[in-house]
Structures are given as structure tokens and as C-alpha cells.
C-alpha positions in Angstrom: 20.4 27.9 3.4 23.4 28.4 5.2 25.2 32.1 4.8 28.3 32.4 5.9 32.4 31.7 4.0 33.3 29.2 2.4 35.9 28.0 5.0 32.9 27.5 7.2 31.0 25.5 5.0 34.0 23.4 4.1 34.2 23.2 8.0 30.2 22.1 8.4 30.8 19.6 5.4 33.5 17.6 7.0 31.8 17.4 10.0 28.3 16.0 7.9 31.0 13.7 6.4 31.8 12.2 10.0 28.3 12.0 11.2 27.8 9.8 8.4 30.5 7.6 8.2 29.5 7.4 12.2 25.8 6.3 11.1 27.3 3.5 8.7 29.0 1.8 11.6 25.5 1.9 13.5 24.2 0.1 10.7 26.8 -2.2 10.1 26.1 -3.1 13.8 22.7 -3.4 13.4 22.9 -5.6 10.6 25.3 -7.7 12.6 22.8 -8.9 15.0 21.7 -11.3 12.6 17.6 -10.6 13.3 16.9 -8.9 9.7 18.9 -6.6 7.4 18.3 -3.1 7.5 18.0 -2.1 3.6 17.4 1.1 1.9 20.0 4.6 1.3 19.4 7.6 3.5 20.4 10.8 1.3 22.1 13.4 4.0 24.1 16.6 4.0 27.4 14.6 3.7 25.9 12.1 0.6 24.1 9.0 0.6 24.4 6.1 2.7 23.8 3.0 0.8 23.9 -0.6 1.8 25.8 -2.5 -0.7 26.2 -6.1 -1.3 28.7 -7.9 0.3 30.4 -4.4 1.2 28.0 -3.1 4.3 26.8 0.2 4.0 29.1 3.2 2.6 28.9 6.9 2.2 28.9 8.3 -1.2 29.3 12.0 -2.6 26.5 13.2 -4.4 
């Protein structure tokens, strides 16, 4: 668990919030290639990243 104020964490959460939107366009890219959809939600620090129909994949808050 990280210790430490709550600027910090605020700090650490935004940047978990920007890894993730970064993994969404990954996916969206892979998913473009047309050779299989990648399905499924990955729960991180920053939400869960969910593929949704006819939307991609997204990042939600908990």
C-alpha cells in the first residue's frame, strides 16, 4: 500500500489514468488488424478497461 499525502496519490492516480487510456489505443490498434478481436476487461490501478460494442475499448472508474 502506498504511504505517502494525498497530493501524491492524486499525482500517481492521474498518471495510472494515462497509462490506461495509452493501453486502450494499443488495443484499439490491435483490434484494427482485422486477424481476431482481442475481448475481455483488464481491471488496473486507474479502473477497468473494457471492450465495448461498437465503441472499442474504454477506461472506466471503479
Amino acid at each position: 500500500m502506498l504511504t505517502s499525502t494525498p497530493e501524491n496519490l492524486t499525482r500517481r492516480e492521474e498518471q495510472a489514468r494515462t497509462l490506461a487510456a495509452r493501453i486502450v489505443v494499443l488495443l484499439d490498434n490491435l483490434d484494427d488488424l482485422g486477424i481476431g478481436v482481442t475481448v475481455g476487461q483488464l481491471h488496473t490501478p486507474a479502473g477497468v478497461i473494457r471492450r465495448q460494442p461498437e465503441r472499442g475499448w474504454t477506461v472506466t472508474d471503479r
